[in-house]
mmCIF file of the N, C-alpha and C atoms, coordinates in Angstrom:
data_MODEL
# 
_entry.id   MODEL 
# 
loop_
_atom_site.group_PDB 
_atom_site.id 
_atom_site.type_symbol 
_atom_site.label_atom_id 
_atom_site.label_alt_id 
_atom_site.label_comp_id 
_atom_site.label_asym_id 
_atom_site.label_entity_id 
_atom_site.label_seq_id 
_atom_site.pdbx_PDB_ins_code 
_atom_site.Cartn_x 
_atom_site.Cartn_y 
_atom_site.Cartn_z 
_atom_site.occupancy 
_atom_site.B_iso_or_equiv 
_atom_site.pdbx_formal_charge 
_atom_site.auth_seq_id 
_atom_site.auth_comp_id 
_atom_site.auth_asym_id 
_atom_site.auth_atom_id 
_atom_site.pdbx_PDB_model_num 
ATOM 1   N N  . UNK A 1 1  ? 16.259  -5.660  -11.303 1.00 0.00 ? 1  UNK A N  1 
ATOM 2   C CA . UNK A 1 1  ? 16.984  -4.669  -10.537 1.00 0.00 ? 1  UNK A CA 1 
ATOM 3   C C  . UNK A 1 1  ? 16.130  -3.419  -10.327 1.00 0.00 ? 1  UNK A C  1 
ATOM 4   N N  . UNK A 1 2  ? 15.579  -2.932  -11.181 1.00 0.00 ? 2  UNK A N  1 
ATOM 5   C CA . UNK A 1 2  ? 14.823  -2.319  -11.272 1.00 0.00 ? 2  UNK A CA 1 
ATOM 6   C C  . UNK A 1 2  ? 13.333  -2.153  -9.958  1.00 0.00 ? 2  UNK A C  1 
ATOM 7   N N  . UNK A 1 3  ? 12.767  -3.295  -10.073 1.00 0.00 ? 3  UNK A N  1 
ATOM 8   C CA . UNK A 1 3  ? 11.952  -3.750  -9.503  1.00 0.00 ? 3  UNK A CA 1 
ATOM 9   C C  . UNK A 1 3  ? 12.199  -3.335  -7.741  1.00 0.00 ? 3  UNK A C  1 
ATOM 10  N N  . UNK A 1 4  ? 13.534  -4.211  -7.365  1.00 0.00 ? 4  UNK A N  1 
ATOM 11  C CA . UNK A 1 4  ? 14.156  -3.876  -5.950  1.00 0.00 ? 4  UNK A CA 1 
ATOM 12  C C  . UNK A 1 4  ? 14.556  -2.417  -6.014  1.00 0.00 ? 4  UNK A C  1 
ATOM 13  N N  . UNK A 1 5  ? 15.423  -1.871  -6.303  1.00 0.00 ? 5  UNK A N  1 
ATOM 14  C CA . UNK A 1 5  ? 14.840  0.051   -6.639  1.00 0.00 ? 5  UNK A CA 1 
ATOM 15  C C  . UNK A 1 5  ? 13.810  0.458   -6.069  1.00 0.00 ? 5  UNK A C  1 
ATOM 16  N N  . UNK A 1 6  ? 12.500  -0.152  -7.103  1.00 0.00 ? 6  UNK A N  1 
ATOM 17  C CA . UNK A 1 6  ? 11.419  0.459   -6.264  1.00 0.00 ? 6  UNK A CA 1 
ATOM 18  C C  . UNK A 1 6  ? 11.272  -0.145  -5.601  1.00 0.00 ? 6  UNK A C  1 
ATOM 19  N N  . UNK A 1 7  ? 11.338  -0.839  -4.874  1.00 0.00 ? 7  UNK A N  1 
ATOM 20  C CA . UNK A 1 7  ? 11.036  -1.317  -3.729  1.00 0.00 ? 7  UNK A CA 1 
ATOM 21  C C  . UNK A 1 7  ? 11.791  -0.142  -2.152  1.00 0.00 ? 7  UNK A C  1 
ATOM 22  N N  . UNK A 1 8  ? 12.503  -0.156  -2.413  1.00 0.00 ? 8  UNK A N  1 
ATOM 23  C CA . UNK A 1 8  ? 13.700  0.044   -1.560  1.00 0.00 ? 8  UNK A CA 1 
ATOM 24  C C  . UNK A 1 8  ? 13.144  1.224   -1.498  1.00 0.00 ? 8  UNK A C  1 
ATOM 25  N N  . UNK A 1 9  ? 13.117  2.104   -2.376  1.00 0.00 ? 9  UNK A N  1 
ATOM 26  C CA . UNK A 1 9  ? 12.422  3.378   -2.513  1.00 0.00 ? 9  UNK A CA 1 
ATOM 27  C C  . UNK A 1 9  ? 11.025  3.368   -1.659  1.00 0.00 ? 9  UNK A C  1 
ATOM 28  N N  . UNK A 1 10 ? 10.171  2.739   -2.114  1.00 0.00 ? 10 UNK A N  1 
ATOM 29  C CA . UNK A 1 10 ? 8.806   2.769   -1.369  1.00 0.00 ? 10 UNK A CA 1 
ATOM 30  C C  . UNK A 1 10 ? 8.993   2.287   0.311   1.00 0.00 ? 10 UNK A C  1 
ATOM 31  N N  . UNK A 1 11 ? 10.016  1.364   0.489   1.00 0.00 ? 11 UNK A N  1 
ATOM 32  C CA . UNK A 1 11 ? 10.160  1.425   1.830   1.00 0.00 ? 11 UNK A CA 1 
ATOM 33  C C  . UNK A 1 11 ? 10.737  2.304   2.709   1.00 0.00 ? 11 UNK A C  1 
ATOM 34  N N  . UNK A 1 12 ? 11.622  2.991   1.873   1.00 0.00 ? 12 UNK A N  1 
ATOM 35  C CA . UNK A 1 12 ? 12.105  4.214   2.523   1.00 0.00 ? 12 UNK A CA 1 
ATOM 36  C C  . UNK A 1 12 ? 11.239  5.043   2.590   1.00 0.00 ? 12 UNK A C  1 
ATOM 37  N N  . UNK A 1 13 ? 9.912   5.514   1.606   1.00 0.00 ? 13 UNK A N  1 
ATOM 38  C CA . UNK A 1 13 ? 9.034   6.417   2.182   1.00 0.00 ? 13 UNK A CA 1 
ATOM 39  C C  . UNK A 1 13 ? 8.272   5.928   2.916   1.00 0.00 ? 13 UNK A C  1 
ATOM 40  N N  . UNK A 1 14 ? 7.593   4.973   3.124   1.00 0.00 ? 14 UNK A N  1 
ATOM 41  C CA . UNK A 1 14 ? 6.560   4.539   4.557   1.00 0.00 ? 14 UNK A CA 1 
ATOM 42  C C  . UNK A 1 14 ? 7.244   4.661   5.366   1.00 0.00 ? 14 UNK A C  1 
ATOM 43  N N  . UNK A 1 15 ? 8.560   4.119   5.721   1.00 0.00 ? 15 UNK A N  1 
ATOM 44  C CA . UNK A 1 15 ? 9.752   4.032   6.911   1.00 0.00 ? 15 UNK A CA 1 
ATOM 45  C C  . UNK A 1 15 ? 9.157   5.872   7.354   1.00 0.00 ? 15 UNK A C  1 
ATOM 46  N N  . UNK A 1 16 ? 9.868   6.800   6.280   1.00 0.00 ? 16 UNK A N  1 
ATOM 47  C CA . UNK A 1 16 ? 9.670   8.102   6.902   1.00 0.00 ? 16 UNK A CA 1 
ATOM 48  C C  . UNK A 1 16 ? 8.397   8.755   7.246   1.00 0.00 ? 16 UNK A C  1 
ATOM 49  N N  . UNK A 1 17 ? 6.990   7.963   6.936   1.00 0.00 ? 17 UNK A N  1 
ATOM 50  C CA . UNK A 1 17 ? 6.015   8.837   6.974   1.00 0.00 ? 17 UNK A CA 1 
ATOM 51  C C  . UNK A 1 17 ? 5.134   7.356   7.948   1.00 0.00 ? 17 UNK A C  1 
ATOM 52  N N  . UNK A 1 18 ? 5.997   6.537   8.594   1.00 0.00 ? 18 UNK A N  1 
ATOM 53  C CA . UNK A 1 18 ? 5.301   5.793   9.857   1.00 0.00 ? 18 UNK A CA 1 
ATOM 54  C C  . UNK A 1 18 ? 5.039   6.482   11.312  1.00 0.00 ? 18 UNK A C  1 
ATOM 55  N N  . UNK A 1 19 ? 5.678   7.182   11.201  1.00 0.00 ? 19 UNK A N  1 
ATOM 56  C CA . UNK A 1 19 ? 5.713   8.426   12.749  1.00 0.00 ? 19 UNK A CA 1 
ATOM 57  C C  . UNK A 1 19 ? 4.492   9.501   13.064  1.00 0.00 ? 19 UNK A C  1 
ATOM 58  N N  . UNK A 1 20 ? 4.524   9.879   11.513  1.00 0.00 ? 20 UNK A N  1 
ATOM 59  C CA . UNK A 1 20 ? 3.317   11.025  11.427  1.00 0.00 ? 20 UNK A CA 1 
ATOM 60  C C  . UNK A 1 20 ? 1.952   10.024  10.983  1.00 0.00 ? 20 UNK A C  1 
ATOM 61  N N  . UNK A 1 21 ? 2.146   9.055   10.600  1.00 0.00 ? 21 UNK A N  1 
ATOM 62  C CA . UNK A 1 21 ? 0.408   8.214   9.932   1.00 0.00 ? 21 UNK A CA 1 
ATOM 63  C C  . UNK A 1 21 ? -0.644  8.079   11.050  1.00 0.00 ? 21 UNK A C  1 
ATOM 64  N N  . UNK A 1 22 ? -1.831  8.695   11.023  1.00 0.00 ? 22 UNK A N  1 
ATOM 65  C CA . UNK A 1 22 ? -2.171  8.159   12.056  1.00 0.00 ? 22 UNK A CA 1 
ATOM 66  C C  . UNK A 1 22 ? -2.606  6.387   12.364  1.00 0.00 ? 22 UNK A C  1 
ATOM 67  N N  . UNK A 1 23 ? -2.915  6.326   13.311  1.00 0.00 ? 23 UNK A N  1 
ATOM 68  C CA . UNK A 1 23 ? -2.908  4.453   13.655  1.00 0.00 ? 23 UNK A CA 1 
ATOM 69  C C  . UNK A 1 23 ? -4.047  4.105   12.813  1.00 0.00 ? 23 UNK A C  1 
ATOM 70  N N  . UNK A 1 24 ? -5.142  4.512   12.477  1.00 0.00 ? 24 UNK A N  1 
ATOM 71  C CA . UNK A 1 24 ? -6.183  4.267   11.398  1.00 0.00 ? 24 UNK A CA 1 
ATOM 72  C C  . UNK A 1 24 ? -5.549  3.892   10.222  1.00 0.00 ? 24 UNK A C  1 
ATOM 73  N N  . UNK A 1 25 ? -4.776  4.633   10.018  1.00 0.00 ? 25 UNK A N  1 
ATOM 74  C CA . UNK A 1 25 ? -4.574  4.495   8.556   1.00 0.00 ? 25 UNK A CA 1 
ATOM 75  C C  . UNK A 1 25 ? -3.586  3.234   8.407   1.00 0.00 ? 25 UNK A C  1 
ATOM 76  N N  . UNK A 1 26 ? -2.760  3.219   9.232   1.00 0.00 ? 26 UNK A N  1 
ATOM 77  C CA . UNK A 1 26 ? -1.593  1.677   9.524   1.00 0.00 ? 26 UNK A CA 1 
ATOM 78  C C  . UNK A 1 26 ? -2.239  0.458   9.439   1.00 0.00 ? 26 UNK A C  1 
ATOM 79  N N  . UNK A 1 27 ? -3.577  0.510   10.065  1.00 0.00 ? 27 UNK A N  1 
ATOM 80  C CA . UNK A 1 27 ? -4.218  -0.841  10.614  1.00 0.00 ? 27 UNK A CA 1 
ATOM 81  C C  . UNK A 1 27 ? -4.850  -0.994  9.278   1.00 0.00 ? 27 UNK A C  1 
ATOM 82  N N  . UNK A 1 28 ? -5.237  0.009   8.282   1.00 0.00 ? 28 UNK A N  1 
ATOM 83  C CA . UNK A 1 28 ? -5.864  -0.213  6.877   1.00 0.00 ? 28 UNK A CA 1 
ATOM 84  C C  . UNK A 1 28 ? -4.583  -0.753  6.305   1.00 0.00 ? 28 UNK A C  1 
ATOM 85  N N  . UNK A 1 29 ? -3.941  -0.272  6.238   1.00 0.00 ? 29 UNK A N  1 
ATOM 86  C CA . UNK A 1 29 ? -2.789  -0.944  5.177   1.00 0.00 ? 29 UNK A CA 1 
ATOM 87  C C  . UNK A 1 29 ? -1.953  -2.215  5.607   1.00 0.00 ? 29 UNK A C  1 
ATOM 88  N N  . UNK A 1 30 ? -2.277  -2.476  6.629   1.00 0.00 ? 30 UNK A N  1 
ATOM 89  C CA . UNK A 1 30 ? -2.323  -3.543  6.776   1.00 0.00 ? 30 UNK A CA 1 
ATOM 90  C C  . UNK A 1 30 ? -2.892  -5.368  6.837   1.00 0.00 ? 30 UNK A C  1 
ATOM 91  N N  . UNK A 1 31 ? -4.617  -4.405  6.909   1.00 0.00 ? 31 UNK A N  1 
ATOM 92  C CA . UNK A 1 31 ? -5.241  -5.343  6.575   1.00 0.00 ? 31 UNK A CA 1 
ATOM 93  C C  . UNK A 1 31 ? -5.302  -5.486  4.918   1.00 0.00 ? 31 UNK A C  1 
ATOM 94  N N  . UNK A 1 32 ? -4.826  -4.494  4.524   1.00 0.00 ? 32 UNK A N  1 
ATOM 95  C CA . UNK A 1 32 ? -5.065  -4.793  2.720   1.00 0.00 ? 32 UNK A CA 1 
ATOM 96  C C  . UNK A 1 32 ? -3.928  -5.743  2.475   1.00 0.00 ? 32 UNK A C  1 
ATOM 97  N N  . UNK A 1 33 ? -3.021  -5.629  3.286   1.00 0.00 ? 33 UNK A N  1 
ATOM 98  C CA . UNK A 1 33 ? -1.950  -6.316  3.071   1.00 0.00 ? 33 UNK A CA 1 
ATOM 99  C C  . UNK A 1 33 ? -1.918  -8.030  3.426   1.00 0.00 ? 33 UNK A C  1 
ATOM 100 N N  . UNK A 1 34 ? -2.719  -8.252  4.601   1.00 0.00 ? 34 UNK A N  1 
ATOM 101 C CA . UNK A 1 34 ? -3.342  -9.303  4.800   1.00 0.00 ? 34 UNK A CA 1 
ATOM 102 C C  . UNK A 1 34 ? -4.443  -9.858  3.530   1.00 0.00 ? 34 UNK A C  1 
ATOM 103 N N  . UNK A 1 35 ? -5.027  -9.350  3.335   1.00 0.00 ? 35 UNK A N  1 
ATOM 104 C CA . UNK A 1 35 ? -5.790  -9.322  2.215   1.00 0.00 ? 35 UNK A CA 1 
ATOM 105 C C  . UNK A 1 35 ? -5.452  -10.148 0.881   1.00 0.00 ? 35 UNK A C  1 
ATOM 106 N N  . UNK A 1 36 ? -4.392  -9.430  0.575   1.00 0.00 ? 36 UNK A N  1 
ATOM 107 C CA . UNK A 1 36 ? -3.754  -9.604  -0.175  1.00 0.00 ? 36 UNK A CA 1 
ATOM 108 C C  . UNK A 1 36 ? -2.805  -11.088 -0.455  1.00 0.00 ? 36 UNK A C  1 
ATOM 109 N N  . UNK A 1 37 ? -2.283  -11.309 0.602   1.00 0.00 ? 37 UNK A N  1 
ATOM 110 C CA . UNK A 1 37 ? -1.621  -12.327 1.209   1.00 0.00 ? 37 UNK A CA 1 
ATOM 111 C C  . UNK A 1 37 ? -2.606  -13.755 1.111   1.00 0.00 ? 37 UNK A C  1 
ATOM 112 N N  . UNK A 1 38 ? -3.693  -13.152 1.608   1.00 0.00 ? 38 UNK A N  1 
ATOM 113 C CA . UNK A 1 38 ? -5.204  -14.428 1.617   1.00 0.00 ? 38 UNK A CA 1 
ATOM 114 C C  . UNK A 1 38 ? -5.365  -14.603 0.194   1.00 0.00 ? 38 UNK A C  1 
ATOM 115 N N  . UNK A 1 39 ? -5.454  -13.595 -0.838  1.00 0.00 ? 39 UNK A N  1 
ATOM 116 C CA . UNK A 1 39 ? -5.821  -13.656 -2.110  1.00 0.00 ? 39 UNK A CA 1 
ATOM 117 C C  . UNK A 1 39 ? -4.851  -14.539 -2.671  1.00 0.00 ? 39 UNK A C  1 
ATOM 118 N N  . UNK A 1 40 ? -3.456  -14.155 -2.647  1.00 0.00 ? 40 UNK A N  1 
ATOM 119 C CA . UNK A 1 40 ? -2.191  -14.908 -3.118  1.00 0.00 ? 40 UNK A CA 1 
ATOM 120 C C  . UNK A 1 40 ? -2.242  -16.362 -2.860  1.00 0.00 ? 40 UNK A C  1 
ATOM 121 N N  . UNK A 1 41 ? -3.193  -16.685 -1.311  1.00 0.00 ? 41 UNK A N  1 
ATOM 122 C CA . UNK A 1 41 ? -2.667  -17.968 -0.866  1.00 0.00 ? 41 UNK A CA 1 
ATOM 123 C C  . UNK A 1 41 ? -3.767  -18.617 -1.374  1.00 0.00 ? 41 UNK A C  1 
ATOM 124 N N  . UNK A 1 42 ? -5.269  -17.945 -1.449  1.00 0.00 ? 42 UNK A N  1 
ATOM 125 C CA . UNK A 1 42 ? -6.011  -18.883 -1.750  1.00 0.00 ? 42 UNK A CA 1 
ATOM 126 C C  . UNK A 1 42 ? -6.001  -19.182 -4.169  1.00 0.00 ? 42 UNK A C  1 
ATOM 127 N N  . UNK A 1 43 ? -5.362  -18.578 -4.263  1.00 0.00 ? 43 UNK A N  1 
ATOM 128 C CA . UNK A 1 43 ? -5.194  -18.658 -5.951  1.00 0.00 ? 43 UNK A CA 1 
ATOM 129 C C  . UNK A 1 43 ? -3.926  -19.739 -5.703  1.00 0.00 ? 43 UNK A C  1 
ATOM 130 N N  . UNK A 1 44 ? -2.810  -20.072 -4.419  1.00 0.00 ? 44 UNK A N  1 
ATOM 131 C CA . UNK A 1 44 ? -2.290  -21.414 -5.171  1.00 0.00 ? 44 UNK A CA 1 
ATOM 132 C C  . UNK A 1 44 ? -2.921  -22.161 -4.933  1.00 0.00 ? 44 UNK A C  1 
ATOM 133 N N  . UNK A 1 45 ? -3.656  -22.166 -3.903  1.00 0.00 ? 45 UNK A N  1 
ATOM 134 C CA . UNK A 1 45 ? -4.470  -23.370 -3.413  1.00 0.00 ? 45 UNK A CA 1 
ATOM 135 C C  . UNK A 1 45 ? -5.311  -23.954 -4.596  1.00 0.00 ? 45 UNK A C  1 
ATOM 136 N N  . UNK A 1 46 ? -5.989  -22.967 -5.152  1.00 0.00 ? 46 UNK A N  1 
ATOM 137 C CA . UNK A 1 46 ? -6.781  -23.389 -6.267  1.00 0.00 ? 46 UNK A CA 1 
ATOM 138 C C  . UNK A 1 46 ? -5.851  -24.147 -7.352  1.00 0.00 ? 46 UNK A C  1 
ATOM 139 N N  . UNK A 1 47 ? -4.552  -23.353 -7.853  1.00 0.00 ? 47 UNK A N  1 
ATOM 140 C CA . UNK A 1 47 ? -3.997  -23.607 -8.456  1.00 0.00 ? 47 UNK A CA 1 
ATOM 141 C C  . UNK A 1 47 ? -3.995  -25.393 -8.316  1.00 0.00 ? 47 UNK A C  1 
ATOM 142 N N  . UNK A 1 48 ? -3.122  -25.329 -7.126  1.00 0.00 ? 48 UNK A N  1 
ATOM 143 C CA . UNK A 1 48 ? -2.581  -27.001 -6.496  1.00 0.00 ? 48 UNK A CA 1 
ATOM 144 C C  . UNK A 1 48 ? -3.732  -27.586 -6.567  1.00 0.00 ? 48 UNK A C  1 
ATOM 145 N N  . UNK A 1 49 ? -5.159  -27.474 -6.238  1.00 0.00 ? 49 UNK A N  1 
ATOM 146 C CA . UNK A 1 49 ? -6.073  -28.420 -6.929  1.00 0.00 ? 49 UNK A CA 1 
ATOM 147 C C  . UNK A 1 49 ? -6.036  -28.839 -8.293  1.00 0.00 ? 49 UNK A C  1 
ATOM 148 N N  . UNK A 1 50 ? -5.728  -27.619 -9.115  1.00 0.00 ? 50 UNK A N  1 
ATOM 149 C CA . UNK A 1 50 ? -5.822  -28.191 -10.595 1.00 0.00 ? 50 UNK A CA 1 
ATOM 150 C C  . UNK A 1 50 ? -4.720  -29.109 -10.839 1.00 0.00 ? 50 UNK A C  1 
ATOM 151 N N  . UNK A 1 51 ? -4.129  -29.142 -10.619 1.00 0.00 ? 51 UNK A N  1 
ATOM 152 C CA . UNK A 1 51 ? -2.668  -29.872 -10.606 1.00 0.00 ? 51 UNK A CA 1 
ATOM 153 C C  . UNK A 1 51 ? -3.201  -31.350 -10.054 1.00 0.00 ? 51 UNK A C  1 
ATOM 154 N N  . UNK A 1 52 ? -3.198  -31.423 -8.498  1.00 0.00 ? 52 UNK A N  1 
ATOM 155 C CA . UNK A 1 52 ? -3.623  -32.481 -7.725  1.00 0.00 ? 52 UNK A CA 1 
ATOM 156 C C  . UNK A 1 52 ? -4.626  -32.896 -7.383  1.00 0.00 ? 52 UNK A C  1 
ATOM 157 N N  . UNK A 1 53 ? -5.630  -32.363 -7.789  1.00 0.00 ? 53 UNK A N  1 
ATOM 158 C CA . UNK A 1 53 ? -6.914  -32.815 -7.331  1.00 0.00 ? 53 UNK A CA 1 
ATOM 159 C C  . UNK A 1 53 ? -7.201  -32.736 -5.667  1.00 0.00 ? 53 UNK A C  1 
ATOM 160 N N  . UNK A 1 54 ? -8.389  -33.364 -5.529  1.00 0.00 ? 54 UNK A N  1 
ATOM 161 C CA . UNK A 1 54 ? -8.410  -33.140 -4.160  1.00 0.00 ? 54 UNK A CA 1 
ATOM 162 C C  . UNK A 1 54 ? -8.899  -34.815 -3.425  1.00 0.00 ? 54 UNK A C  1 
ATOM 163 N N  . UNK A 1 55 ? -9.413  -34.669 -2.351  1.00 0.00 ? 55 UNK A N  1 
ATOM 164 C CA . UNK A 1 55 ? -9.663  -36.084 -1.745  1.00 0.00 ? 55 UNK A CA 1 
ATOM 165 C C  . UNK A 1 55 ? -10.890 -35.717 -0.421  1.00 0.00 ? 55 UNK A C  1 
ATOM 166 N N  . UNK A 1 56 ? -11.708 -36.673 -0.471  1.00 0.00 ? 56 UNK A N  1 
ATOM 167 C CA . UNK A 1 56 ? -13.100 -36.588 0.132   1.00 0.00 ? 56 UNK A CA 1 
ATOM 168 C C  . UNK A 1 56 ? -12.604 -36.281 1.682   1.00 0.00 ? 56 UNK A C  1 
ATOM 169 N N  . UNK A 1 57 ? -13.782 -35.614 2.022   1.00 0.00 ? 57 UNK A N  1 
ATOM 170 C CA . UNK A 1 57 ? -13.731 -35.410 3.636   1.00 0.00 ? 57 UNK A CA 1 
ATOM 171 C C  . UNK A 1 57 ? -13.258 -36.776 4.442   1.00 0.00 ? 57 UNK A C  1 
ATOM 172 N N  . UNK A 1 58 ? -13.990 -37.950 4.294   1.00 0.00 ? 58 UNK A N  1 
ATOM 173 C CA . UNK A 1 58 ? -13.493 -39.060 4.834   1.00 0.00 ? 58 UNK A CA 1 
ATOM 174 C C  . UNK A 1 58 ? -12.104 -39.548 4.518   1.00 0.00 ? 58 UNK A C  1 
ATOM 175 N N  . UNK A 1 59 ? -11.690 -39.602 3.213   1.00 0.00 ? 59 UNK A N  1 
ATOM 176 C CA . UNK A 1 59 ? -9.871  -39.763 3.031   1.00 0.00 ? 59 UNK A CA 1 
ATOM 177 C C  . UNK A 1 59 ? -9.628  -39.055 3.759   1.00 0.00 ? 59 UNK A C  1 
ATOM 178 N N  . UNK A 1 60 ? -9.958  -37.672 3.927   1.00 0.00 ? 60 UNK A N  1 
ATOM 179 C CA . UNK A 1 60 ? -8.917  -36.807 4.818   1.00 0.00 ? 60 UNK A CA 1 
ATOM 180 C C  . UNK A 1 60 ? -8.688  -37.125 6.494   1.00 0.00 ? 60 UNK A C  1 
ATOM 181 N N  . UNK A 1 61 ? -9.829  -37.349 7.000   1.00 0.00 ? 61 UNK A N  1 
ATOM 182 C CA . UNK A 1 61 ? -10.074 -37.726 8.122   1.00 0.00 ? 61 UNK A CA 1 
ATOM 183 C C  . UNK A 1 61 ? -9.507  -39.207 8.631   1.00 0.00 ? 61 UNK A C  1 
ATOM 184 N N  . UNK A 1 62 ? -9.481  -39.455 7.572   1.00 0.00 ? 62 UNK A N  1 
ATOM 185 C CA . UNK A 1 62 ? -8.811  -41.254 7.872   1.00 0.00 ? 62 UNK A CA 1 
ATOM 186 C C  . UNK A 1 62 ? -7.319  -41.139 7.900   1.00 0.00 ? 62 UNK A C  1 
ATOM 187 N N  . UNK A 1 63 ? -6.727  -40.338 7.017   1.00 0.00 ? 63 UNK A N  1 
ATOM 188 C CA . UNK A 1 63 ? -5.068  -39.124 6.853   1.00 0.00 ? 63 UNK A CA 1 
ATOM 189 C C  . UNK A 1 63 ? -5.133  -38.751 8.165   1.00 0.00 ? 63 UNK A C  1 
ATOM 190 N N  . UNK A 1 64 ? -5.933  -38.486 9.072   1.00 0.00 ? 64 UNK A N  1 
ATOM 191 C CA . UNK A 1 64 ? -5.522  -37.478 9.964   1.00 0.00 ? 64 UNK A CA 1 
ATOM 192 C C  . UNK A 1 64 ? -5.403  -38.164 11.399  1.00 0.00 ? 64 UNK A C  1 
ATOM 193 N N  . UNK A 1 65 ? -6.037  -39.725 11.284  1.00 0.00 ? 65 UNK A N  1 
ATOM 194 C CA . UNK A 1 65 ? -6.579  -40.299 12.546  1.00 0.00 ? 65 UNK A CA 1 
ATOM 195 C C  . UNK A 1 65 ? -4.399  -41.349 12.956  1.00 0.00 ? 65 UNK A C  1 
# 
C-alpha cells in the first residue's frame, strides 16, 4: 500500500511539472525509461534461458519455416 502511495504521489508531481519541463529533459526520461524496460526484459530473457535452455540457429529456423 505503501508502495502505490508513492507512486501516486510521484505521478502527481511529474503530471504537475510536465508543462514547465523543457522537451530535453522529457525525451531523457524517457529514454531512461526505455532503458530500463530493455534492462528488465533482457534479465528475463536470460533468466528463461537458465530455466529452458536454448536451441541452435538451425532448430530455430526449421521452427520458423
Amino acid at each position: 500500500m505503501a508502495t502505490t502511495s508513492k507512486r501516486q504521489s510521484l505521478m502527481e508531481l511529474i503530471q504537475k511539472h510536465l508543462n514547465i519541463a523543457p522537451k530535453s529533459t522529457l525525451e531523457k526520461v524517457l529514454e531512461f525509461l526505455e532503458d530500463e524496460e530493455d534492462i528488465r526484459d533482457a534479465r528475463a530473457e536470460i533468466a528463461d534461458v537458465k530455466i529452458n535452455g536454448t536451441i541452435s540457429w538451425d532448430e530455430y529456423t526449421a521452427l520458423c519455416k
